[in-house]
N, C-alpha and C positions, 0 to 999 in steps of 0.2 A: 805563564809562557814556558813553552817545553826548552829544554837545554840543548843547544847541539851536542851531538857525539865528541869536539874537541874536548870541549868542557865540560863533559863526564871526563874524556880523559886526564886532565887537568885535575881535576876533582880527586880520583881517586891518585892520581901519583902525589899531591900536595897533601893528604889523609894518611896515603900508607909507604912512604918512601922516607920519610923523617924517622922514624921508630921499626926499618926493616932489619933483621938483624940476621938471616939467613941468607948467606949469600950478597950477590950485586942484585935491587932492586929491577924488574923488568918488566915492561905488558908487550905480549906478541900482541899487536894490534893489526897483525895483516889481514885478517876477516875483522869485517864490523858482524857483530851477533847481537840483536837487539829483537824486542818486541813494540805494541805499542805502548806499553809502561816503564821499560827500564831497558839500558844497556849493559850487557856483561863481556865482562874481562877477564882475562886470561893473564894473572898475576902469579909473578913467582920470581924466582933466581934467578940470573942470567944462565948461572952454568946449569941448570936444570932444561928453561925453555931454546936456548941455542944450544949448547953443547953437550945435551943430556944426561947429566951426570946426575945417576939416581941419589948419589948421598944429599944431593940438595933438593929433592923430589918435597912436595908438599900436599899433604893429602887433608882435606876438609871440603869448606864449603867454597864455593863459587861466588865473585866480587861480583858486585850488581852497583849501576847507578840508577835512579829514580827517575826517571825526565821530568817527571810533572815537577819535582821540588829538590832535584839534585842532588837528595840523598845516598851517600855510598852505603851498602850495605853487603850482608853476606850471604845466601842462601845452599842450603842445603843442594849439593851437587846432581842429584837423582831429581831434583825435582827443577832444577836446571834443563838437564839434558832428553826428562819426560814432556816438558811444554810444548806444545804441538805449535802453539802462537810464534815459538819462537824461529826469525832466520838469520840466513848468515850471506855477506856479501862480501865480497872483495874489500877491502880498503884504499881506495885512489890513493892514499899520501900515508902511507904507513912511516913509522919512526923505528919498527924491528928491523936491526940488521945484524 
């Protein structure tokens, strides 16, 4: 059974918010972006995603969760934002503020 999108996001802040070390811990989660294999997230610093402060900018790969088996994962950014499968929608109950 697939995972809701809470519980991806649950998934990756309980994975990657214990051992974050740049910055305050954050996911802008106001767009849900998902396909039908996996959810991604938009993980970083507070003071990078709200108050843009490049020194805490972080550049690599893009957070993914898995739905079929809830794995978090990382995938290369370009091939993130090349996925044609992939869309993006509002978030009714976002937690960024």
């Amino acid at each position: 059974m697939a995972i809701t999108y809470e519980q991806a996001r649950d998934r990756v802040v309980a994975e990657l918010q214990p051992t974050w070390t740049n910055g305050t811990f954050c996911i802008d989660d106001r767009t849900i972006v998902e396909n039908d294999d996996m959810y991604v997230f938009e993980v970083g610093a507070r003071e990078y995603l709200k108050d843009r402060d490049p020194a805490f900018e972080i550049v690599g790969g893009v957070t993914v969760v898995f739905k079929e088996d809830g794995r978090v994962d990382s995938l290369p950014s370009v091939q993130v934002a090349t996925d044609q499968s992939i869309q993006r929608r509002p978030n009714p109950r976002p937690t960024f503020g």
